[in-house]
N, C-alpha and C positions, 0 to 999 in steps of 0.2 A: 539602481535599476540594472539587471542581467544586460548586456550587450548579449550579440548574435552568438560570437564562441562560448561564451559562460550556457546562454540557453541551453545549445547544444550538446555542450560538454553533460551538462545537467538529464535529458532527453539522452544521452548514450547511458548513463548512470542507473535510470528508470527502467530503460529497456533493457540490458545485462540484468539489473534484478532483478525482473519480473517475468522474462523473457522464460527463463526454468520450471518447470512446475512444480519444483520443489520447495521453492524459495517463493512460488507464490502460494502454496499451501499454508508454510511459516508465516507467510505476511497476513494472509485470511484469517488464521487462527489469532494473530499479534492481534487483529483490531477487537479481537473483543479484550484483549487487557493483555497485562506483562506475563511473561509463564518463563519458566526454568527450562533448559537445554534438553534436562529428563524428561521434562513433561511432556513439551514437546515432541521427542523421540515416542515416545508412550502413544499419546494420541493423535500420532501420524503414522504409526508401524514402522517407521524410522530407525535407524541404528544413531547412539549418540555420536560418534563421530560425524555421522551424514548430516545431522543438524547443526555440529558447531561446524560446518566448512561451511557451510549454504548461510547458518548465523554470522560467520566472517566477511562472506562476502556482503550480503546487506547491510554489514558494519560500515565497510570497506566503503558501499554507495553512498553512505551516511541517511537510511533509510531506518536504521534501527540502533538502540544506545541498551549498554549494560545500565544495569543497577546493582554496584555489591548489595548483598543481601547476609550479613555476618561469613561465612566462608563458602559461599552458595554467590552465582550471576545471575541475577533475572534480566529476561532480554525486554524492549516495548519499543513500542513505536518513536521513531525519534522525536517527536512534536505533537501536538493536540491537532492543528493547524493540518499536518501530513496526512493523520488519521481519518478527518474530515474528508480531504482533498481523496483520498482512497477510494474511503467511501462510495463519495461523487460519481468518481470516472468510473466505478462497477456497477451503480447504479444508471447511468447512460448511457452506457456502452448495450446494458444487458437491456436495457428501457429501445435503443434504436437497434439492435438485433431481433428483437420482437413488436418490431412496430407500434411500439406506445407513444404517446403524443404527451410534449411535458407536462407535468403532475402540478405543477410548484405554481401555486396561486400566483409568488411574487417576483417570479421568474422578471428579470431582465435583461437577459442574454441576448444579445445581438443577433438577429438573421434567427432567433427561434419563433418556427413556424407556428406553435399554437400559441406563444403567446401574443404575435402577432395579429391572430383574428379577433382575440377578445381586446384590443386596442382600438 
């Protein structure tokens, strides 16, 4: 179990990589699969070295892992699990900035208000 500074430490990690738009554009495009440095550059209007320092640094968070790929690095999400969790927090974030009420049949999250009424 994370103690309070590991939390933390973790929570300053998240934020430094996400915090950029550039690096959350990379991370947008990572969840839908692994993609190469070029690609990346490519379908971000990106120059490739702007993608491998914004790539280093989400390394660096431990948000994202190579994969050699013969003489070529594909970059992806570091975990299934992260990917998931990504996911999530963009979908509630974006669900209580618009005032939506949670979706999720089997929700049981603590202190959530709609799933509390149908209880």
């Amino acid at each position: 179990m994370l103690n309070t500074v590991d939390r933390i430490e973790v929570m300053g990690r998240l934020g430094r990589a996400m915090s950029d738009p550039t690096r959350a554009r990379i991370l947008e495009r990572l969840l839908a699969g692994p993609a190469y440095p070029a690609d990346l550059a490519a379908s971000l209007d990106l120059s490739r070295s702007n993608v491998s320092n914004h790539l280093a640094c989400l390394r660096g968070c431990g948000l994202v892992l190579t994969e050699p790929d013969g003489r070529r690095t594909r970059y992806a999400i570091a975990d299934p699990h992260l990917s998931a969790a990504l996911g999530e927090l963009l979908r509630v974030v974006l669900d209580v900035r618009d005032g939506r009420e949670c979706a999720n049949p089997l929700c049981e999250v603590p202190g959530c208000t709609a799933c509390e009424v149908g209880a």
